[in-house]
N, C-alpha and C positions, 0 to 999 in steps of 0.2 A: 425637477429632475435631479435633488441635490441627491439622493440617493445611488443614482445611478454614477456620478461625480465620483462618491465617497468609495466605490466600489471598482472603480477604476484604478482608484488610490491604492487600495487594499492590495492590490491585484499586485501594482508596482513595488515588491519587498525591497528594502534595502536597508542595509546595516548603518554604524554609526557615522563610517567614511562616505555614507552616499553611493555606494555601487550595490548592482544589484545582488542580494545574496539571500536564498527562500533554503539552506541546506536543512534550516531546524524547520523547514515543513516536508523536506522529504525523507525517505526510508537511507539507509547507509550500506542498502546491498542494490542489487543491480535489479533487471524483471526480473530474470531467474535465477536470482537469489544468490549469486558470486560477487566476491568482491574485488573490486575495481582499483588500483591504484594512479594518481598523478602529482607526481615528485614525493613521494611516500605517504600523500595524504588519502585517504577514502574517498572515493570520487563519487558522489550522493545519486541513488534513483529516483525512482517515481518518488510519487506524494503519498504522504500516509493515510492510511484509511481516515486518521481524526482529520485530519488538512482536506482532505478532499468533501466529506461529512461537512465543515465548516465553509466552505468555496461554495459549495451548495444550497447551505440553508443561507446567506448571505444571498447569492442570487436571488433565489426565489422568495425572498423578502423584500428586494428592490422590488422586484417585479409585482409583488403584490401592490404594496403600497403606491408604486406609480398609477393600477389599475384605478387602485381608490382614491388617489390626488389626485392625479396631472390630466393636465386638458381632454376633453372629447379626443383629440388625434391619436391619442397614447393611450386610449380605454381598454386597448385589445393587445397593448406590446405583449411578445412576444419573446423572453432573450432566450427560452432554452426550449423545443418542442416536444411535447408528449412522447413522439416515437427517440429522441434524445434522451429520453429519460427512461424511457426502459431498456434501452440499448447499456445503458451507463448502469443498472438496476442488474442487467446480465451480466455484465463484465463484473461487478460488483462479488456476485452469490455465483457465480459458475469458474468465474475464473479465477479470483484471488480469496473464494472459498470463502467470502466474507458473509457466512449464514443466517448472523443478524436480520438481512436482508433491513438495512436503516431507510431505503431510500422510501418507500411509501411513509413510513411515518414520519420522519424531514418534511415531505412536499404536505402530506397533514395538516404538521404542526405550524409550519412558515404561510403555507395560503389558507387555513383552514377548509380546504375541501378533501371531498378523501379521493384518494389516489385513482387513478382509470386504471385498473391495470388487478386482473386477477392474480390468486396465490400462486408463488412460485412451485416446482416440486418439494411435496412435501416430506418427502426422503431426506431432503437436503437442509431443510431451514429448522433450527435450533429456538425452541421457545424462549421468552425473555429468564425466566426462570432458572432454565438450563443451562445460558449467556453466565449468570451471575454465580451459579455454583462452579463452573469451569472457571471462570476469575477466582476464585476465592479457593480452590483448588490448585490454582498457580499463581497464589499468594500475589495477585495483581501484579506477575510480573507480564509485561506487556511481550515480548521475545516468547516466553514457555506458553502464555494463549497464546497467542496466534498460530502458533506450532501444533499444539490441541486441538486448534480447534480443524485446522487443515490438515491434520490427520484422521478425524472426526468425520470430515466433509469426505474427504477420498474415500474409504473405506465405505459411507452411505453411498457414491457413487455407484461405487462398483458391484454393492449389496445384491442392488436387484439383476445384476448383469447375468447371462448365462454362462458364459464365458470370463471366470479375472483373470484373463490373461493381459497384463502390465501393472496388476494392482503394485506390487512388488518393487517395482520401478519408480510410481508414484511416489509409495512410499518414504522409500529410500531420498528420493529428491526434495520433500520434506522434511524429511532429518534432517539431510546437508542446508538447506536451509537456514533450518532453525539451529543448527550443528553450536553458534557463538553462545558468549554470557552474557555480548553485549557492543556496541560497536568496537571500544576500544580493546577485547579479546580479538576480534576479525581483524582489527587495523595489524596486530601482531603477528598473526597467523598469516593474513596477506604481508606481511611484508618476509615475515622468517622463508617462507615459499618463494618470494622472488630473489631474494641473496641464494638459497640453496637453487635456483635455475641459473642464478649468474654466475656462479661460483668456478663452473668449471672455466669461464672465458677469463678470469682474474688473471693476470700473471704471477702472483705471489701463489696464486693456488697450482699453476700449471709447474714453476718451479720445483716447488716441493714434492711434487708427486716425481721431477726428474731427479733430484737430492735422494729419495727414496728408492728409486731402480739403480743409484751406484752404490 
């Protein structure tokens, strides 16, 4: 069971003080995509598509290997379910537009069986090919893909629509987005934004503006 152990471990991040700290496994904007401040610092979201890709093929490595070592009782463990995994496989290519679609070839590679689970729509998912010219098209900057490729993904959505009424909107909520250079452009931008909403309750600010009416 030492796998399952080591993955526990895994699980538990903590920096060099001993407290718990996973910020360099997740994103530094929010779900949807705003940035957050507490005491001026960026206050981290979700997990990054690599961190979560990694948490994944990590499980399903314990779990193989257990199948193939550990006693008759544990021949059938189970830690993540088939309907779990397409669920996660959706949110994955529908919602954070991650077209790749990684998770059949993960579950592949890590248990060597191939995936239950038929092709996604095919509007939507971007061949490996297509993946590597879009990187190299955004000079592997990781901010301008994923920006790409989620404006890629929207746009397919809406293709076959009869009706694009909100493409626009989409849009647009992708830029904002992807709007930074980088965390610490956003960290600027969120901070310059909360001094000019504070600004007017300042008193040195409210002063001046009455120095100015005499």
């Amino acid at each position: 069971m030492q796998p399952l152990l080591e993955l526990r471990n895994k699980l538990d991040v903590r920096n060099d003080e001993g407290r718990r700290d996973d910020k360099h496994l997740r994103d530094w904007r929010k779900m949807n995509g705003s940035i957050q401040l507490f005491n001026d610092q960026v206050v981290h979201g979700p997990y990054t598509q690599e961190s979560r890709a990694n948490w994944l093929r990590e499980l399903l490595n314990a779990q193989t290997w257990v199948r193939k070592n550990g006693p008759d009782s544990v021949r059938n463990i189970e830690l993540i379910t088939i309907s779990e995994l397409h669920e996660i496989r959706r949110i994955w290519v529908f919602e954070k537009h991650e077209v790749e679609d990684l998770l059949p070839k993960i579950y592949e590679k890590e248990t060597g069986d191939e995936f239950p689970g038929g092709p996604l729509d095919e509007q939507l998912a971007l061949a490996g090919d297509e993946i590597e010219l879009l990187r190299e098209v955004c000079d592997d900057d990781e901010l301008h893909f994923s920006t790409a490729r989620e404006l890629l993904a929207v746009e397919r959505r809406f293709r076959t629509m009869t009706r694009r009424a909100g493409l626009f909107e989409e849009l647009e909520k992708t830029i904002r987005r992807g709007y930074y250079e980088n965390k610490e452009d956003a960290e600027r931008s969120a901070l310059r934004l909360q001094r000019e909403k504070a600004a007017p309750e300042l008193p040195f600010f409210n002063e001046e503006i009455k120095n100015a009416a005499t």
